[in-house]
C-alpha positions in Angstrom: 21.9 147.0 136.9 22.1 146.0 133.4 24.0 146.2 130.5 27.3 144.9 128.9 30.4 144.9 131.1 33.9 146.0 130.2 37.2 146.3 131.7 39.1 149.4 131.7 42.7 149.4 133.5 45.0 152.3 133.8 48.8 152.9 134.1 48.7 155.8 137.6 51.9 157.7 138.2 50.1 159.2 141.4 48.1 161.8 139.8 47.9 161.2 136.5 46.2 157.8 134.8 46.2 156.9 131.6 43.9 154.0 129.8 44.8 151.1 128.4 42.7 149.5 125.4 38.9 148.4 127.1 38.7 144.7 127.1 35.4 142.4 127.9 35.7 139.2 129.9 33.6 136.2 130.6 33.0 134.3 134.1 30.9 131.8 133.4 32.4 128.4 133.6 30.2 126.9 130.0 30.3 127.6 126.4 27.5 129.4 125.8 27.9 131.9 129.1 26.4 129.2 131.6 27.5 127.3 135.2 29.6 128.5 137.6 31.2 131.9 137.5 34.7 131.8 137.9 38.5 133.9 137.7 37.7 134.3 134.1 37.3 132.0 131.0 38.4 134.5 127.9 38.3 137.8 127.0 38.7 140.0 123.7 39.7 143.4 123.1 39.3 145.6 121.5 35.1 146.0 122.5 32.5 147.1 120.0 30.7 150.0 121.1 33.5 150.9 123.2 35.3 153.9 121.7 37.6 156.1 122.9 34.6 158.7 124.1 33.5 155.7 126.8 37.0 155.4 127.8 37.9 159.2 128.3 34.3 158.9 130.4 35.6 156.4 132.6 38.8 157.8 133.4 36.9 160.9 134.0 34.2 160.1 136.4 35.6 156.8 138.2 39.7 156.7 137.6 40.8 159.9 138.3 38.5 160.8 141.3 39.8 157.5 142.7 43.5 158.4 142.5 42.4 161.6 143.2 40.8 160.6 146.7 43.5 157.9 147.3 46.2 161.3 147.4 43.9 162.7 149.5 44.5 160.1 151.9 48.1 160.3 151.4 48.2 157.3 149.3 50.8 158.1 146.1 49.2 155.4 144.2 51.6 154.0 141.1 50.8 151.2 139.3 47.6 149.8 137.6 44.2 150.5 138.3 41.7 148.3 136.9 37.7 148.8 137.0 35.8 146.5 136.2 32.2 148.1 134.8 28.9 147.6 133.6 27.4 150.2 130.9 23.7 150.9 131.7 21.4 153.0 130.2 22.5 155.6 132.7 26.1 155.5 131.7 28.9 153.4 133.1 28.8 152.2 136.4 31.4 150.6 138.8 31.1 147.0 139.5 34.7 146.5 141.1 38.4 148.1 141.6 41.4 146.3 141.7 45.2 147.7 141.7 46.7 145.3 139.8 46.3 144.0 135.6 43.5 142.4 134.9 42.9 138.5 133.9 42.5 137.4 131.2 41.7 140.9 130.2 46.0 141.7 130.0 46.0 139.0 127.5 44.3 140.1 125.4 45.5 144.1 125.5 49.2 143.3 125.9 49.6 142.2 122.3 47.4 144.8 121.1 50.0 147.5 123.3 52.6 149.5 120.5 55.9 150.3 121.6 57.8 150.9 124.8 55.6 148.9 127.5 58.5 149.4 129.7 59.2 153.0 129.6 55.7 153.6 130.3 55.4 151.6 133.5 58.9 153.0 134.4 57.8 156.5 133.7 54.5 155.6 136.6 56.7 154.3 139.1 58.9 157.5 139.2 55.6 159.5 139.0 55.8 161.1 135.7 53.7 159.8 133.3 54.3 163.3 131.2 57.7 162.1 130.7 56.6 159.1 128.1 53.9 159.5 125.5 50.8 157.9 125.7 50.1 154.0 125.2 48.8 153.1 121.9 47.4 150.2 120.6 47.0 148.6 117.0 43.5 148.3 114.8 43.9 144.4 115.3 41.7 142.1 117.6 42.9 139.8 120.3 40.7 137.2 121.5 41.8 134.5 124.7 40.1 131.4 125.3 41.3 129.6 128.9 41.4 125.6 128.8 40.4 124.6 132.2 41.2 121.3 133.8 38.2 119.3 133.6 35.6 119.6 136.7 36.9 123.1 137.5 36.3 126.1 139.2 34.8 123.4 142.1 37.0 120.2 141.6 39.2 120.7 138.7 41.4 117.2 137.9 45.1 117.8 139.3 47.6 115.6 137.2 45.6 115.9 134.0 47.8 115.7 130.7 47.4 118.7 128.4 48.0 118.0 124.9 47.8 119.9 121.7 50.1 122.5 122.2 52.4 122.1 119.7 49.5 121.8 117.0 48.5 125.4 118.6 52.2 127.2 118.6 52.0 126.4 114.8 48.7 128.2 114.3 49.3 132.0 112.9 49.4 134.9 115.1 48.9 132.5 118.6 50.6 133.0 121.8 50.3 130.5 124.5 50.3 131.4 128.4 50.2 128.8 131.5 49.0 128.9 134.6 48.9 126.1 137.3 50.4 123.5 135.5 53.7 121.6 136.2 56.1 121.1 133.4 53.6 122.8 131.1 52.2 119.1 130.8 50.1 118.6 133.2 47.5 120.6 135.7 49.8 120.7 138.6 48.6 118.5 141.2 49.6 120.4 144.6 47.3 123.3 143.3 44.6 123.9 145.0 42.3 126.8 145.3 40.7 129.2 142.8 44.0 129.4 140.6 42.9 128.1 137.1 44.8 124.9 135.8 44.7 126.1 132.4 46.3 126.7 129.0 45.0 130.2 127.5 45.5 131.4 123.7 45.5 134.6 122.1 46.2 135.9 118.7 
């Protein structure tokens, strides 16, 4: 297959989804999509050529039938449901499924997300989604770029320091989120596996 890919999650109360804003995220380990692939090394949202008619598709032809076949098999599903997709010539097409929000993709639709995030997720775990209205998201762009330790996905440096954070809380419209690191100084060095030691911005 070919084509762009995209990430489309959705908030399931057991048999009804709704979508969240479509985000795009990049594996590749180098600037310039190159080296290793890996858990994710940015994202943006919201995705040109991604309007709402793609997203209603998707729900339509993969989201739904998947909850819907998931009750079949008395599974009341609540929670997220993210696919991960590739948009061919032939329309979209499933790459993956997972039941939980996506990463780096959340970081960049969270902030995008308008009002009650809460009432919404509280609404899927009782099952009725028809209880809340719909999410919405704002006309602004959210871009995240992940900071990896140096040497990963294969042998990232555990103990490095990480500096420049305070010169990035003081840029406009950034948020800061951490993962792996201890003391939000340094990569944490009893972390091991595929867990990125990183720093990630969006804004």
């Amino acid at each position: 297959m070919t084509g762009p890919e995209v990430s489309i999650m959705a908030v399931c109360d057991g048999a009804k989804a709704v979508a969240l804003a479509p985000a795009q995220d990049f594996k590749r380990v180098g600037d310039g999509d190159v080296g290793a692939n890996t858990g994710g090394m940015g994202a943006y949202s919201w995705v040109p050529g991604v309007g709402d008619d793609v997203v209603a598709e998707v729900v339509a032809l993969a989201i739904e039938p998947t909850l819907a076949e998931l009750a079949r098999r008395g599974i009341d599903y609540r929670g997220v449901l993210y696919a991960g997709l590739m948009l061919t010539a032939e329309g979209p097409r499933v790459l993956e499924f997972n039941v939980r929000f996506g990463d780096p993709e959340t970081q960049v639709v969270a902030p995008r997300w308008e009002g009650d995030v809460a009432e919404v997720l509280a609404a899927a775990a009782a099952g009725d989604l028809d209880a809340v209205a719909p999410p919405r998201f704002s006309a602004t762009a959210a871009v995240c770029v992940v900071i990896a330790a140096p040497g990963y996905p294969d042998a990232p440096l555990l103990g490095g320091p990480i500096s420049g954070l305070e010169s990035a809380r003081a840029q406009r419209d950034v948020q800061l989120y951490a993962a792996g690191v201890a003391n939000a100084i340094v990569t944490d060095p009893t972390r091991r596996g595929w867990s990125r030691p990183a720093v990630g911005c969006s804004g």
